[in-house]
C-alpha positions in Angstrom: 0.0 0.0 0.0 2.8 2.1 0.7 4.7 1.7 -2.5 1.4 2.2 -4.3 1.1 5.8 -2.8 4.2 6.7 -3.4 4.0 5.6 -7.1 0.2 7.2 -7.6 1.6 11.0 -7.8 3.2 9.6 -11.1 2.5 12.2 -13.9 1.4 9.9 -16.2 -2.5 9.4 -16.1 -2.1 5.6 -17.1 0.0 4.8 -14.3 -2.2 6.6 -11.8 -5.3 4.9 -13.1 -3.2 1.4 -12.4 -1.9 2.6 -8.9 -5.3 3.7 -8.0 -7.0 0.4 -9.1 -4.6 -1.6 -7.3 -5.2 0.5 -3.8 -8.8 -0.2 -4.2 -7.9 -4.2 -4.6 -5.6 -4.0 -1.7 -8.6 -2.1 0.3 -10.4 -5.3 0.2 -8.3 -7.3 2.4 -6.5 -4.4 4.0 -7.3 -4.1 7.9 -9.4 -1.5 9.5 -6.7 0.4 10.8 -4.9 0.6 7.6 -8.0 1.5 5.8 -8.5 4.5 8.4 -5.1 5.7 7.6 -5.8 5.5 4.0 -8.8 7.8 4.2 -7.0 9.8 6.4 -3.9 10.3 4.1 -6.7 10.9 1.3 -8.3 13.4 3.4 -5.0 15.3 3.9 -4.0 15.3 0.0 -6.9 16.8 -0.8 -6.9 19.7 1.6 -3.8 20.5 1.7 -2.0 19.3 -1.7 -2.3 21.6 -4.6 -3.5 20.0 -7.5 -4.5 16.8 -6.1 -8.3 16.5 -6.1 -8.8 14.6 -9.1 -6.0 12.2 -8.3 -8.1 11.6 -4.9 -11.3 11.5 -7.0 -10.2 8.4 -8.8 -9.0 6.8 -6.2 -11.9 7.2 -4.5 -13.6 6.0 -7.3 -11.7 3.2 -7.8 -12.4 1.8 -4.4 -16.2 2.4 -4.5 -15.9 0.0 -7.5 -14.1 -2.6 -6.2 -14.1 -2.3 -2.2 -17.6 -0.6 -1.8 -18.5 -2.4 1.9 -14.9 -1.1 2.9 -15.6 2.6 1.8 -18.9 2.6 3.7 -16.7 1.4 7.0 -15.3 4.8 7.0 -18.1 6.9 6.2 -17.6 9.4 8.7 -14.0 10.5 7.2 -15.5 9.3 3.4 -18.4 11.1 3.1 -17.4 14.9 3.8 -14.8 14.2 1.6 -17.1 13.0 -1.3 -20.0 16.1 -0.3 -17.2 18.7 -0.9 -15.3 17.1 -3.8 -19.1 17.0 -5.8 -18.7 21.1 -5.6 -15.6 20.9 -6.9 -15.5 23.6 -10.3 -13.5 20.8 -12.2 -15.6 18.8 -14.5 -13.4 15.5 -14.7 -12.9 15.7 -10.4 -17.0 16.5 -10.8 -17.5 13.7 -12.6 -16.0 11.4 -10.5 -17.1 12.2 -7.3 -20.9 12.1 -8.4 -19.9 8.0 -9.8 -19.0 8.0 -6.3 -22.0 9.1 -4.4 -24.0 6.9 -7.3 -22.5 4.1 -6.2 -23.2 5.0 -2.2 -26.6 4.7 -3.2 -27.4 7.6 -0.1 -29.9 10.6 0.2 -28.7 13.8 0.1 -31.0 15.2 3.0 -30.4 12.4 5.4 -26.7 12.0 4.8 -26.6 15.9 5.4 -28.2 15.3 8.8 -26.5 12.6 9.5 -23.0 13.5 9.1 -23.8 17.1 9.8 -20.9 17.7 12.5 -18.2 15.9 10.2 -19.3 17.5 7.3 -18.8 21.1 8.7 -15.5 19.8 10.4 -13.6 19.4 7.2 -15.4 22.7 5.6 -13.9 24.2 8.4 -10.6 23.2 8.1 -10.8 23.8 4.1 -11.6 27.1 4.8 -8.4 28.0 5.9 -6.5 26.4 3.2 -4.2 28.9 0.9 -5.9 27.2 -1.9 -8.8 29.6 -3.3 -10.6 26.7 -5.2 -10.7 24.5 -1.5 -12.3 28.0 -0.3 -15.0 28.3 -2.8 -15.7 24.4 -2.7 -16.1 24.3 0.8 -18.1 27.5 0.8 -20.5 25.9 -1.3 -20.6 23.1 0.3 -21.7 24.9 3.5 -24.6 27.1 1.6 -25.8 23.5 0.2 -25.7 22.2 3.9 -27.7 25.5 4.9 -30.4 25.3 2.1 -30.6 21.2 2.8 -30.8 20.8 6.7 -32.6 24.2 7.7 -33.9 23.8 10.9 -32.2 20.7 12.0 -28.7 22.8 11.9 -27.6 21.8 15.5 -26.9 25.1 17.3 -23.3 24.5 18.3 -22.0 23.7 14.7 -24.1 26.8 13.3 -22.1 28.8 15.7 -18.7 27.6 14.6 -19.9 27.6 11.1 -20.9 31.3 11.3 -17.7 32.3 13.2 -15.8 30.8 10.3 -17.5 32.9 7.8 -17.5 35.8 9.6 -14.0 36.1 9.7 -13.2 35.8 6.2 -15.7 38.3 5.3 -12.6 40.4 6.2 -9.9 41.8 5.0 -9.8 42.9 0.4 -11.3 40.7 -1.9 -9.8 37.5 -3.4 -11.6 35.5 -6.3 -14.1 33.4 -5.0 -14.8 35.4 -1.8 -18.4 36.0 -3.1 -19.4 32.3 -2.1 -18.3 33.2 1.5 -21.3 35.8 1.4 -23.7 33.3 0.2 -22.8 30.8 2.6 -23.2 33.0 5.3 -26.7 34.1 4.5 -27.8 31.2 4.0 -25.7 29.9 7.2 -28.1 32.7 9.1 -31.5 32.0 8.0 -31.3 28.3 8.3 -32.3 27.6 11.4 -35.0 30.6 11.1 -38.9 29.4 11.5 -40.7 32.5 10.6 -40.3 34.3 7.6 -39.5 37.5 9.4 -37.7 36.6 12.5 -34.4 37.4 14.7 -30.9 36.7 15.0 -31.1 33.0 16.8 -29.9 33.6 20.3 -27.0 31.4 20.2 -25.5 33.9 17.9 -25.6 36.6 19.9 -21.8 36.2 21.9 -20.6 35.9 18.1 -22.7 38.8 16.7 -25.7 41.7 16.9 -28.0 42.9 14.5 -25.8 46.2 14.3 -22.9 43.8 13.6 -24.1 41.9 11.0 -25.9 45.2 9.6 -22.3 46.9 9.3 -20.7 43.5 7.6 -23.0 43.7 4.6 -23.0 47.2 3.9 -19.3 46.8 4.0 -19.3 44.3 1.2 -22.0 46.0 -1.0 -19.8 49.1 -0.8 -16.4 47.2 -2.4 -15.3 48.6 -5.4 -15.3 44.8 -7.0 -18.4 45.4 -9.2 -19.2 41.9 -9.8 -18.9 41.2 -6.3 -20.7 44.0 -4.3 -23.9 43.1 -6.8 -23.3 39.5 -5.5 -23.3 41.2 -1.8 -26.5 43.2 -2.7 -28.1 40.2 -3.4 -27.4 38.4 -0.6 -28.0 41.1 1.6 -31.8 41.6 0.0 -31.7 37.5 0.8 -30.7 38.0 4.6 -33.5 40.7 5.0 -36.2 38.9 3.4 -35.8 36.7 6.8 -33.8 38.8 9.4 -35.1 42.4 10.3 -32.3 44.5 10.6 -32.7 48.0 10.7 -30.8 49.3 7.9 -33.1 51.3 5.2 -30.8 54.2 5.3 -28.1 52.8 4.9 -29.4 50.6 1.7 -31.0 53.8 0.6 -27.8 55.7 0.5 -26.0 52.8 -0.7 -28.5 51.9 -3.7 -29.0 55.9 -5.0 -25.1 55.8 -5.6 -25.8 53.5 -8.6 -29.2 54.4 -9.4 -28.6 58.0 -10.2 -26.1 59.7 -11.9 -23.2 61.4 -10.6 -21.0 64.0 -11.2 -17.3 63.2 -12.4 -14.7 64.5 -9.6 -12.5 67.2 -10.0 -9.7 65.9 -8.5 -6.5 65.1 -11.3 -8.8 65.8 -14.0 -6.5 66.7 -17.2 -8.2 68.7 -19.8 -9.0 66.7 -22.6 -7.6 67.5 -26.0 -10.8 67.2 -27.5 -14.3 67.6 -25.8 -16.4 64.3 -25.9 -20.1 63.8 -26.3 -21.0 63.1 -22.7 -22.7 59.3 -22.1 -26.1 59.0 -21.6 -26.9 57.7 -18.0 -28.7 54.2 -18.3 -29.2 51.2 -16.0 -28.3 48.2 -17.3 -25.3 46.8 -15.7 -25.3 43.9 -12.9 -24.6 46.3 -9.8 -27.6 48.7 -10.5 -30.2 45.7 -11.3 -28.9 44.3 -7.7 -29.4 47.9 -6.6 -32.9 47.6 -7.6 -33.2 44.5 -6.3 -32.0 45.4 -2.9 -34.9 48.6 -2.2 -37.4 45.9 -2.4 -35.8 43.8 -0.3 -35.4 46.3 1.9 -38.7 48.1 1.9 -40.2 46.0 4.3 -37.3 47.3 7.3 -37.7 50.7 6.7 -39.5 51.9 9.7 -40.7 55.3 8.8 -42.3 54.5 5.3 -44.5 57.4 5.5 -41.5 59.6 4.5 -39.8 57.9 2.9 -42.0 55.7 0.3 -42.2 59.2 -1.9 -38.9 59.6 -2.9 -38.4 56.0 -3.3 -41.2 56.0 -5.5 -40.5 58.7 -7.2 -36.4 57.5 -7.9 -37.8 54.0 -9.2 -40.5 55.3 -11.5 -38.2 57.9 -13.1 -35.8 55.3 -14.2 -38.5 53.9 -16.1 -37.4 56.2 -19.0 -33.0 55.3 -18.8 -33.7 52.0 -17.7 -32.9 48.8 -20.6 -35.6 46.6 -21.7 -33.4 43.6 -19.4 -33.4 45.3 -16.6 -37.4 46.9 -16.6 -39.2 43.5 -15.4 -36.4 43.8 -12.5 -38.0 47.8 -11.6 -41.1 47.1 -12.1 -41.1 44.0 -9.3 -39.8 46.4 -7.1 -42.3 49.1 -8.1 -45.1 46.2 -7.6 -43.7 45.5 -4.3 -43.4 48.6 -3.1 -46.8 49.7 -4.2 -48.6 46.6 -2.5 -47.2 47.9 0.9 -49.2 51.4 0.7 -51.8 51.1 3.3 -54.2 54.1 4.9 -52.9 52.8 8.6 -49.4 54.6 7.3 -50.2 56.5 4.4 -53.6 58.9 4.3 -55.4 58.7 1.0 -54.1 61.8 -0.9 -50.5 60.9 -0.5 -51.4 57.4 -1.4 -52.9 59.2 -5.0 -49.9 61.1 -5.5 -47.5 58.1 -4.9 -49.8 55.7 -7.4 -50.1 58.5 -9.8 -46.5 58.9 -10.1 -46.0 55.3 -10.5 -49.0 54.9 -13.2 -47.3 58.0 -15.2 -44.1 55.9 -15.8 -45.6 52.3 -15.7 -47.1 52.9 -18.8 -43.9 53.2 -20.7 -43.9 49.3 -20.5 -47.2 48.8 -22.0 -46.0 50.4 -25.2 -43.2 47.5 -25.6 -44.7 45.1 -27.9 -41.6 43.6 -28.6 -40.9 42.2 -25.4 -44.0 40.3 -23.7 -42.4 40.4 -20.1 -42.2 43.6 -19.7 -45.7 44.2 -20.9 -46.9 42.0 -18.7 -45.4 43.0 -15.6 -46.6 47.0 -16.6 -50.3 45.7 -17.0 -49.9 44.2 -13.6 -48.6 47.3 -11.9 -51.5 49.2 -13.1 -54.2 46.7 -12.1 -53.0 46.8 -9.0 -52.9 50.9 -8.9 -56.5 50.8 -9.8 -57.0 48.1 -7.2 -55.7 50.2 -4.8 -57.2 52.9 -6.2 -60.9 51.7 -5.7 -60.0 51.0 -2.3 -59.9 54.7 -1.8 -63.2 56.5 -0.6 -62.6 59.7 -2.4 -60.3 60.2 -6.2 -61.6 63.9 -6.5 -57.7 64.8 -6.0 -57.0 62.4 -8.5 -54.9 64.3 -11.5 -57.0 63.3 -14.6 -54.3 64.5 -16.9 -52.1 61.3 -15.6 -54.7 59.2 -16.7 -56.1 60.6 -19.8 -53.0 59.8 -20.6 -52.6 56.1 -19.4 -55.9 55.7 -20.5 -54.6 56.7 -24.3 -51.8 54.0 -24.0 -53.9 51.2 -23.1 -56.4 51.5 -25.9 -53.0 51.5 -28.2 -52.3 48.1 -26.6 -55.6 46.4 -26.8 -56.3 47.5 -30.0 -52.4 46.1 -31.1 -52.3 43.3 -28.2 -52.1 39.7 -30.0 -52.1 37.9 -26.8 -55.4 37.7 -25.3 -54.6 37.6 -21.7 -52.9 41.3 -21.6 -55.5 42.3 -23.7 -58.2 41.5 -21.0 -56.1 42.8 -18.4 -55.8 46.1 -20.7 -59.2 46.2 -21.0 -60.4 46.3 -17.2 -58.0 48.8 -16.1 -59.2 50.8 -19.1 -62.4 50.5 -17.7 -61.6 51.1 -14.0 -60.7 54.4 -15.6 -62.9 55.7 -17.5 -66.0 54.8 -15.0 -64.3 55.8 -11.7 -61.5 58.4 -12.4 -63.0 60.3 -16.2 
């Protein structure tokens, strides 16, 4: 067994195809001890030897073949090993691990449950490893374990999951660190029973609400674009569960990319020749996460009152710069927004004023016959204005301009409209208007 490990490294892939086939032969009639040692040894290589997870792969492989009972002797060192090999990004290593857990025959769920502790264990020790790849493997591995075992997450591993993440949440940003975010949201609403809930109190020595708050905003603000939309995301994730009182700071964070703004002063050369200036649009990655992230976070903001006007206002005006892609995106957000308005917040007039303003931009999507989503979602923002709307006792401060106007749009669309379904749906907020509002 010895000689066969010290031969398997060979560069040639023949020669550690024959090595590996006869380790799993010697596996067979190897004894316990040595086959603990084996595991071990495959264990270590793949942690902490660059370059060395497919050559553990096979002959992994290799003995599920041909010493299957022996592999499932040592599940507890075996099966973490295969769980975060089947995230690796190679597609060979991939391919190989998945034979494996084929040939285990196991369910995902329960062997997540079962083997919970050790599973977390070895994430946790990958985690550290200078190797970025391990990193993002084992990150993935624990957001996988989140999403699978939810509420079963035994307190004390959560904790020292959590702690793990939280640390290297730190420091600049290194490729991959954008799974350590995901894992850590979905680390922290795991064991969550409500949809609205609390930090779970065996978190609390590790981290507050305040804590956590400042962490995310931290990453949303890096200048890595790719990454601080990947942060947004996650963040608009974490609130949909954990109330954390943070609107401002999301507001102040979001209007840096959702409005335009001026160039700095500062080492600006004067150019040779003056250029046409760009038109301000949204259609990049980081503003649709922007987006994204106000209607995630309209639900925290705790004096909506004040505050739903100029977020209304903002979102509806970048109706007119915003990209077909990224318009089904705002008007989500506009239709979640809008759903919130209530007269226990918000008295009726300034309810008209913030559906009018909404309605006068909507309608923009209803003129794109080219793309049906975005008509679709439009019609659906203005059926539920009018539904709102009609919940109101008095429209006499209603501004019949604004919908004179709508109203013009809509019989465009159902006169134009070849599907039936926006047609109808054209056709009753039409009506809504004319009887109740002209």
């Amino acid at each position: 067994m010895g000689s066969m490990f010290g031969v398997v490294t060979d560069r040639s892939p023949a020669i550690q195809s024959k090595c590996a086939t006869v380790i799993a032969l010697l596996m067979r009639y190897a004894k316990p001890s040595t086959v603990d040692n084996v595991m071990k040894k495959l264990v270590s290589w793949y942690t902490e030897k660059e370059d060395s997870g497919f050559l553990v792969s096979l002959i992994v492989n290799k003995i599920s073949n041909t010493a299957l009972d022996v592999l499932k002797t040592v599940n507890e060192a075996a099966i973490p090993l295969i769980v975060i090999g089947r995230h690796s990004e190679n597609e060979e290593e991939k391919e190989q691990w998945n034979a494996v857990w084929v040939e285990l025959g196991v369910s995902e769920l329960t062997t997540f449950k079962m083997y919970l502790v050790e599973i977390s264990s070895l994430c946790h020790h990958s985690l550290e490893s200078s190797s970025w790849n391990l990193r993002k493997q084992s990150a993935k591995t624990l957001e996988s374990l989140a999403r699978s075992v939810k509420q079963e997450y035994a307190p004390e591993a959560h904790s020292r999951t959590i702690e793990k993440l939280l640390k290297l949440t730190e420091g600049r940003y290194w490729t991959g660190k954008e799974f350590i975010v995901s894992a850590l949201v979905s680390t922290l609403i795991a064991p969550l029973t409500s949809t609205v809930s609390k930090l779970p109190d065996h978190l609390r020595p590790l981290v507050t609400e305040f804590q956590l708050r400042d962490i995310l905003i931290r990453e949303c603000r890096r200048s890595k674009a790719e990454y601080a939309a990947h942060a947004m995301v996650c963040t608009g994730e974490l609130l949909s569960s954990i109330k954390l009182d943070c609107w401002l700071e999301i507001w102040d964070l979001c209007q840096l990319h959702l409005t335009e703004q001026p160039e700095s002063d500062e080492n600006k050369e004067e150019p040779v020749e003056p250029k046409a200036k760009k038109t301000f649009t949204i259609d990049s990655k980081i503003q649709e996460s922007a987006i994204l992230l106000v209607g995630s976070a309209w639900h925290v903001c705790a004096d909506r009152a004040n505050h739903v006007g100029p977020t209304v206002s903002l979102l509806s005006q970048l109706v007119r710069v915003t990209t077909w892609r990224m318009q089904p995106t705002l008007f989500c957000t506009l239709h979640k927004i809008v759903t919130t308005l209530d007269s226990d917040w918000l008295d009726s007039a300034s309810q008209i004023t913030v559906l009018q303003s909404v309605a006068s931009e909507a309608v923009r999507g209803v003129d794109d016959l080219k793309h049906g989503s975005v008509r679709g979602l439009a019609l659906n923002l203005l059926k539920l204005i009018t539904t709102k709307l009609a919940a109101l006792d008095d429209l006499s401060s209603v501004d019949k301009d604004i919908f004179s106007t709508v109203l013009m749009h809509l019989r465009d669309q159902i006169s134009t409209d070849s599907n039936q379904n926006y047609k109808s749906v054209g056709v009753e907020i039409a009506s809504f208007i004319e009887k109740k509002i002209l």
